[in-house]
NUBAZA-179011 format. One line per 2 residues: number of its first residue (from 1); for each residue x, y, z of C-alpha. Coordinates in nm, 3 decimals, m for minus. Example, Ala and Ser with C-alpha at 12.3 -4.5 7.8 and 13.67 -1.06 7.14 Angstrom:
2
1) 1.230,m0.450,0.780 ~ 1.367,m0.106,0.714
//
This chain:
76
1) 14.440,m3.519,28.022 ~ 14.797,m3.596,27.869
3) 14.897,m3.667,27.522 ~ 15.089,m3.951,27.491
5) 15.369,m3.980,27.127 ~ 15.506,m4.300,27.111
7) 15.782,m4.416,26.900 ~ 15.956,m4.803,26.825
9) 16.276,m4.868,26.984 ~ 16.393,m5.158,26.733
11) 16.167,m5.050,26.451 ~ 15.814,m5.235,26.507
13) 15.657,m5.005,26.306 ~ 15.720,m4.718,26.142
15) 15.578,m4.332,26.250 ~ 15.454,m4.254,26.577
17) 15.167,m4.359,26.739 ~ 14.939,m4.088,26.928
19) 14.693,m4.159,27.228 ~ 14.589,m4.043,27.576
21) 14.722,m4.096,27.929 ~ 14.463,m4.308,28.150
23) 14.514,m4.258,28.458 ~ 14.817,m4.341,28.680
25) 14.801,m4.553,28.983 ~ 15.031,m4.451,29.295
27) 15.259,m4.820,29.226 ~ 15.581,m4.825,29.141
29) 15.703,m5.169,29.072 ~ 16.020,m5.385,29.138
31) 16.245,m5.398,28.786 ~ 16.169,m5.669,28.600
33) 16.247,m5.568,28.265 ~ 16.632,m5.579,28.299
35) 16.854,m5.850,28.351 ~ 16.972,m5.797,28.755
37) 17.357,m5.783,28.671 ~ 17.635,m5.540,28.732
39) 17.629,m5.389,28.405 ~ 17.253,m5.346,28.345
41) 16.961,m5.096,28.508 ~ 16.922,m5.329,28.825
43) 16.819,m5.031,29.038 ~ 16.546,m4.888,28.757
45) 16.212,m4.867,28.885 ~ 15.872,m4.941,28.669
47) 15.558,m4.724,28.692 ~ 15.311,m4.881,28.440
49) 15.129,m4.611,28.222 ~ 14.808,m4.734,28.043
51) 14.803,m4.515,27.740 ~ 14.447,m4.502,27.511
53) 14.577,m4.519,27.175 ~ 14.365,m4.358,26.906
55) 14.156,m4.580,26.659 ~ 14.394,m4.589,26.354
57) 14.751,m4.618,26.532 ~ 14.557,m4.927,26.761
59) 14.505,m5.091,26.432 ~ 14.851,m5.079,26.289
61) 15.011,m5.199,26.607 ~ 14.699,m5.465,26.729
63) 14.932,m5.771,26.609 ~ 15.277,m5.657,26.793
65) 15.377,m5.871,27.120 ~ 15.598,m5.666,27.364
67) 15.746,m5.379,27.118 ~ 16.021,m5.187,27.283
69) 15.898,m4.846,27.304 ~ 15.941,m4.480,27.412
71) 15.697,m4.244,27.510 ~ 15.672,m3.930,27.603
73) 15.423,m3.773,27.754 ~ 15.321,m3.401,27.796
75) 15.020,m3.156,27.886 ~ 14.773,m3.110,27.640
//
């Protein structure tokens, strides 16, 4: 199991949110978070990670639509 920190981008909330990796499928998908143009990631690749938040940091983020966010993810 993997411990997942995530942290707001833009500032859609404040502290860091904690969870668990779920597991992660063999997929990687086609870019389609970036604008295909000479000056942007065109060439990044996508490998969605479902990430099992824990109860209080799934309450303070349960209204957000499509935060910006990093994660990072080490061993426990």
């Amino acid at each position: 199991m993997k411990k997942a920190t995530i942290t707001s981008e833009y500032g859609g909330f404040s502290r860091e949110l904690s969870g668990i990796v779920e597991p992660v499928g063999l997929e990687i998908l086609n870019n389609s978070l970036y604008n295909p143009n000479s000056v942007s990631q065109s060439e990044a690749r996508v490998v969605e990670v479902p990430v099992c938040l824990a109860l209080g940091d799934s309450d303070r983020v349960s209204d957000l639509t499509n935060p910006q966010l990093q994660a990072l993810i080490g061993a426990q």
